[in-house]
N, C-alpha and C positions, 0 to 999 in steps of 0.2 A: 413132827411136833415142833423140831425148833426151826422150823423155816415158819411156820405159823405165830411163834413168839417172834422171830426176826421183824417178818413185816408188822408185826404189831407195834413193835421198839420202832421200828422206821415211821411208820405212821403217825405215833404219837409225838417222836422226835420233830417232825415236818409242823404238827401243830405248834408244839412249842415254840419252835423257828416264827412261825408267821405268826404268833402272838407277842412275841418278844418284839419282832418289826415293827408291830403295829404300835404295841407300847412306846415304843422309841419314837416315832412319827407322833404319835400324843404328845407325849414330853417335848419334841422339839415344838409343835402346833402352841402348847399354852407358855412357853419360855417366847416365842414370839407374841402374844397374846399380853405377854407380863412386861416386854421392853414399850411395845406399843401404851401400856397405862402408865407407865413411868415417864415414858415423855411426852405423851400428850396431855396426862392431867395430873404428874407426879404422887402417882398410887405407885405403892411396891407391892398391896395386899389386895385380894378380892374386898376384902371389909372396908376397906380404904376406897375402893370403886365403888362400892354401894352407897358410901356415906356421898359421896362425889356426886355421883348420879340423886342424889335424892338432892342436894345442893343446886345441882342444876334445872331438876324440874321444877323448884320450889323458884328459883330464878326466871324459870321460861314466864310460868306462870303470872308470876308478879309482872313481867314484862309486856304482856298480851294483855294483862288489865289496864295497865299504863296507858296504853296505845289506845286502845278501846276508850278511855276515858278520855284522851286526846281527841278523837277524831269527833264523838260527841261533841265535846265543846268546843272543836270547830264549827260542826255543821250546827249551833246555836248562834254563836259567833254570826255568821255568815249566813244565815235562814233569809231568802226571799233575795239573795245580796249574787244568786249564782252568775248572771251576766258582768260582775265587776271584778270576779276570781278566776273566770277564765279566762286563759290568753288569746288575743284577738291578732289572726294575721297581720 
């Protein structure tokens, strides 16, 4: 009977072991995760990145309409004009 509680104790012990490594490998995995938001986009908080990221996609956005609107009124600009816009050897 107590060799059958022994390896039970060893067993579970072994779990705990690789669950605590694993824990430890997470915790180190998002403290790299958290130096990486602080000096790339100076977030210290996940809420702080979300706000970030919503900032940026609201920026991409705007920017690709910009462009978009640009190349439009180029190509009004310049309608019927394409042999004076390209460059000729």
């Amino acid at each position: 009977m107590k060799k059958n509680n022994l390896d039970k104790y060893l067993k579970l012990k072994k779990k705990v072991e690789l669950a605590q490594t694993e824990a430890d490998q997470a915790e180190g995995a998002l403290g790299e995760v958290m130096k990486q938001l602080k000096k790339q986009f100076d977030c210290n908080t996940l809420k702080e990145a979300k706000k970030k990221l919503k900032q940026l996609e609201k920026q991409k956005e705007t920017s690709k309409e910009e462009f978009e609107e640009a190349v439009e009124k180029f190509e009004e600009d310049w309608e019927g004009e394409e042999d004076e816009w390209i460059p000729k050897n």
